[in-house]
C-alpha positions as CSV (number, residue, x, y, z in Angstrom):
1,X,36.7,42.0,21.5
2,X,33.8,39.9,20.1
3,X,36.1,37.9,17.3
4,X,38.3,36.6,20.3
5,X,37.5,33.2,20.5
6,X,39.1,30.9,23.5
7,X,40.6,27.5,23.0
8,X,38.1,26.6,25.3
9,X,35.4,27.4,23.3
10,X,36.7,26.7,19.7
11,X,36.7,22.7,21.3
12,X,33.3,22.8,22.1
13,X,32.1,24.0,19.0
14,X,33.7,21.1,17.4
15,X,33.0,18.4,20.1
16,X,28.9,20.1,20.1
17,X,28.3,18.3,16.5
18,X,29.9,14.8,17.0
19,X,28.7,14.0,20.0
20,X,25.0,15.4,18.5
21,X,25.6,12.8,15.0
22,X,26.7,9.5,17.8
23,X,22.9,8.3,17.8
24,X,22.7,4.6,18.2
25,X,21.4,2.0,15.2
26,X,18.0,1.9,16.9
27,X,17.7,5.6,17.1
28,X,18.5,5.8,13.3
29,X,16.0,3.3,12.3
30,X,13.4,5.0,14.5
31,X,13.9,8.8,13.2
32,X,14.0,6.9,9.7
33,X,10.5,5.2,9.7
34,X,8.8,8.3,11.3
35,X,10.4,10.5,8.6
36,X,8.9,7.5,6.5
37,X,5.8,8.0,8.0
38,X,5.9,11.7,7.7
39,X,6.3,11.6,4.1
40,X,3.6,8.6,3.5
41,X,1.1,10.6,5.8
42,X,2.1,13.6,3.4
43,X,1.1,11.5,0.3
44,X,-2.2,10.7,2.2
45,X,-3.0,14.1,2.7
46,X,-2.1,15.4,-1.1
47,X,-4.5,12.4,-1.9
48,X,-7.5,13.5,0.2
49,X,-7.2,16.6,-1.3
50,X,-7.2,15.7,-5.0
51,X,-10.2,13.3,-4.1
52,X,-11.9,15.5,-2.3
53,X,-11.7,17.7,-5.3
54,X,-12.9,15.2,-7.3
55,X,-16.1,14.3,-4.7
56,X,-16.9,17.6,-5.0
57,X,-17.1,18.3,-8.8
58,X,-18.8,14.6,-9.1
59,X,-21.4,16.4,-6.1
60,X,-20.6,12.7,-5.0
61,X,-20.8,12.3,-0.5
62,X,-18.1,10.8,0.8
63,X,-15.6,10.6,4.1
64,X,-12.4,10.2,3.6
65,X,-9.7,8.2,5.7
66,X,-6.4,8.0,5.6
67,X,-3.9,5.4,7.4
68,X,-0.5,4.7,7.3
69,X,0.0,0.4,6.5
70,X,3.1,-2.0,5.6
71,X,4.9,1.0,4.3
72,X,1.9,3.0,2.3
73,X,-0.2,5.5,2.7
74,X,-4.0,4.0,2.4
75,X,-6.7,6.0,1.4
76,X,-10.6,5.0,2.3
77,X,-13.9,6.9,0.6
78,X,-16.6,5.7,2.7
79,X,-20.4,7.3,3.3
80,X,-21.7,8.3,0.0
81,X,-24.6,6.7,-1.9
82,X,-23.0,7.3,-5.6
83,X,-19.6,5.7,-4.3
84,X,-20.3,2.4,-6.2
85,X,-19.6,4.0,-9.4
86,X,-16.2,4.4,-8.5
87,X,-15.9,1.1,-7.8
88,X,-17.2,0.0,-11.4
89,X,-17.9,-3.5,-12.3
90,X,-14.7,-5.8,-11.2
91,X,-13.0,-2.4,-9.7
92,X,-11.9,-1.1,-13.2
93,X,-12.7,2.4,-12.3
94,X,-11.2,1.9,-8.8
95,X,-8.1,0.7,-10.3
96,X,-7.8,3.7,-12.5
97,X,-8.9,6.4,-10.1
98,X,-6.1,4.9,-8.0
99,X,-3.5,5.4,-10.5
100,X,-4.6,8.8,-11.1
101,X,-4.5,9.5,-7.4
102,X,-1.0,8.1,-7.7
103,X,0.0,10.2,-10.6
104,X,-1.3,13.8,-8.9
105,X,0.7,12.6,-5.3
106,X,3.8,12.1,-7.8
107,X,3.1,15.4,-9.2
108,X,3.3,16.9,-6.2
109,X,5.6,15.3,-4.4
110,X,8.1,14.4,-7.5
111,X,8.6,10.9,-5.9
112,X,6.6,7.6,-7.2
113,X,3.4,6.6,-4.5
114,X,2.6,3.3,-3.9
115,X,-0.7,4.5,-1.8
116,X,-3.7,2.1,-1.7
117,X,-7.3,3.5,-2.8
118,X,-10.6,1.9,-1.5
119,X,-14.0,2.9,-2.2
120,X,-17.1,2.0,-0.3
121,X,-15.2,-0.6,1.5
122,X,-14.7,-2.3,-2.0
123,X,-10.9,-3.6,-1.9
124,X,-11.3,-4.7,2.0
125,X,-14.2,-6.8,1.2
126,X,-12.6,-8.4,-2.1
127,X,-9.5,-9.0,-0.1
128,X,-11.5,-10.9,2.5
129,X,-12.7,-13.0,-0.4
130,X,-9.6,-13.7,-2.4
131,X,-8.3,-14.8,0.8
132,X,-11.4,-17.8,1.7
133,X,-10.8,-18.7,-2.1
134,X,-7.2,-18.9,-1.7
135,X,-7.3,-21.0,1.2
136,X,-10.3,-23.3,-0.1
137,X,-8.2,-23.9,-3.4
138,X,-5.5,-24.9,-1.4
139,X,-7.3,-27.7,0.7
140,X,-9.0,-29.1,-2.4
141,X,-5.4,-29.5,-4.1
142,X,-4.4,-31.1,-0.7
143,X,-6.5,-33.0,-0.6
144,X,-6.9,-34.1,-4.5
145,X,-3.4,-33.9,-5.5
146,X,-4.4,-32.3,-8.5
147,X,-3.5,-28.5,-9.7
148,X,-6.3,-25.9,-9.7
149,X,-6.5,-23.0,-12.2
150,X,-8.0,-19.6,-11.3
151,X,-9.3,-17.1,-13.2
152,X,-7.4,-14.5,-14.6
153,X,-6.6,-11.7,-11.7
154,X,-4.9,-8.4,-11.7
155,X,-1.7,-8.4,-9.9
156,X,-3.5,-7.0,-6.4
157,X,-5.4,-9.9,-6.5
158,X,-3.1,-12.9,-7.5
159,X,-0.6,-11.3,-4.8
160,X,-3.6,-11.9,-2.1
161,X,-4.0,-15.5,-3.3
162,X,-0.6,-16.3,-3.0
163,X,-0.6,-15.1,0.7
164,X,-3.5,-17.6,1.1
165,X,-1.8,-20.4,-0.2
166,X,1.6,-19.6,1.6
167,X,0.1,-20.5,5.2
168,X,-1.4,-24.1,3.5
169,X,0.8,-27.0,4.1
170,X,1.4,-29.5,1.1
171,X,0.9,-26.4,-1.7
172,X,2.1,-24.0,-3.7
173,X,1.4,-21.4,-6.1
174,X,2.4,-19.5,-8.7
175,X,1.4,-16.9,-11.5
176,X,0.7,-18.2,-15.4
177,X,0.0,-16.2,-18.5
178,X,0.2,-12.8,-19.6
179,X,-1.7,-9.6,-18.6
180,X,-4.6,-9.4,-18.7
181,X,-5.1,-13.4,-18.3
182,X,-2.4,-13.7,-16.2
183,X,-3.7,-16.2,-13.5
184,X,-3.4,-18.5,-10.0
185,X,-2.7,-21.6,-10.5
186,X,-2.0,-24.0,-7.1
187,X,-0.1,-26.8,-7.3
188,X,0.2,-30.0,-4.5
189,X,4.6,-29.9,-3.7
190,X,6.0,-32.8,-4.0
C-alpha cells in the first residue's frame, strides 16, 4: 500500500526541513550578499544590453565592462573614438545617460538601480581629481585657518570631496546652497 506511511518516516519528513533552515548567522549573511551580488550582476547585464543597443544605433565603438563595487553594479564603456560625446562637457550627458540606464534596469527589473556609468574612463579620472583637490583644500585650511569655498558640484562629486577631507586632520566639511550651486565648503574644527 503506497499511502502507508511509518512513524518512522512521517519524523523524518518533519525533522528533513528544520534541520535544512538551522544555517548559522555567517551562512545567512554569505547566501545574502551573493544573492545581492546575483541581482546587481543582473542589473549590470540588463545595462550592457540597453547600451549596447544604444552603441549600436549611435554606430558608436565601444567595450563594455561590468563590475560589481560597494554594493552596485558599475558599468564601463571603454574603446571607441566617438565616446567623448557621451561624456559631454562637465559629464552632463554622462549624468543623463546614466539615469536613463537606471530607468530601463528599473523597468526591467521593477526595483530602483543605483549602478554607476563611466564612459571613456571619464568618472574614474574626475574622481582621481576631486580627490587631490579635496585633500589640497584641506591642507591650505590647515594650515590658514581660514574656510575655503568650492565651486558648485553635483552630489557625485561633493560626496568625493568630502571623503577627501574626512582623512585630513584639523578639517571639516560640509555641503552649502541649493542645486544646482550646491557647493564644498571646508572649514578648520575648532
Amino acid at each position: 500500500m503506497a499511502d502507508d506511511v511509518t512513524v518512522e518516516e512521517e519524523q523524518t519528513a518533519t525533522e528533513a526541513p528544520a534541520e535544512a533552515e538551522a544555517e548559522s548567522p555567517a551562512e545567512a549573511a554569505a547566501e545574502s550578499a551573493a544573492e545581492e551580488d546575483d541581482e546587481l550582476v543582473e542589473e549590470g547585464e540588463i545595462a550592457a544590453d540597453y547600451l549596447e543597443s544604444l552603441l549600436d544605433i549611435l554606430d558608436f565603438d565601444g567595450d563594455i565592462d561590468l563590475d560589481v563595487e560597494g554594493g552596485r553594479a558599475i558599468v564601463a564603456i571603454d574603446g571607441g573614438e566617438d565616446l567623448a560625446k557621451l561624456v559631454g562637457q562637465r559629464g552632463e550627458v554622462l549624468d543623463a545617460l546614466q539615469e536613463l540606464t537606471r530607468l530601463a534596469v528599473q523597468q526591467s527589473t521593477g526595483d530602483r538601480s543605483r549602478l554607476m556609468l563611466d564612459v571613456a574612463g571619464w568618472r574614474a579620472g574626475r574622481r582621481t581629481r576631486l580627490s587631490s583637490l579635496g585633500a589640497e583644500v584641506a591642507k591650505r585650511v590647515v594650515e590658514s585657518g581660514e574656510k575655503e569655498s568650492l565651486k558648485p558640484m553635483t552630489p557625485f562629486e561633493r560626496k568625493i570631496v568630502h571623503d577627501a577631507v574626512a582623512k585630513v586632520d584639523g578639517v571639516r566639511s560640509e555641503s552649502e546652497g541649493a542645486e544646482p550651486n550646491r557647493r564644498v565648503v571646508v572649514l578648520p574644527t575648532a
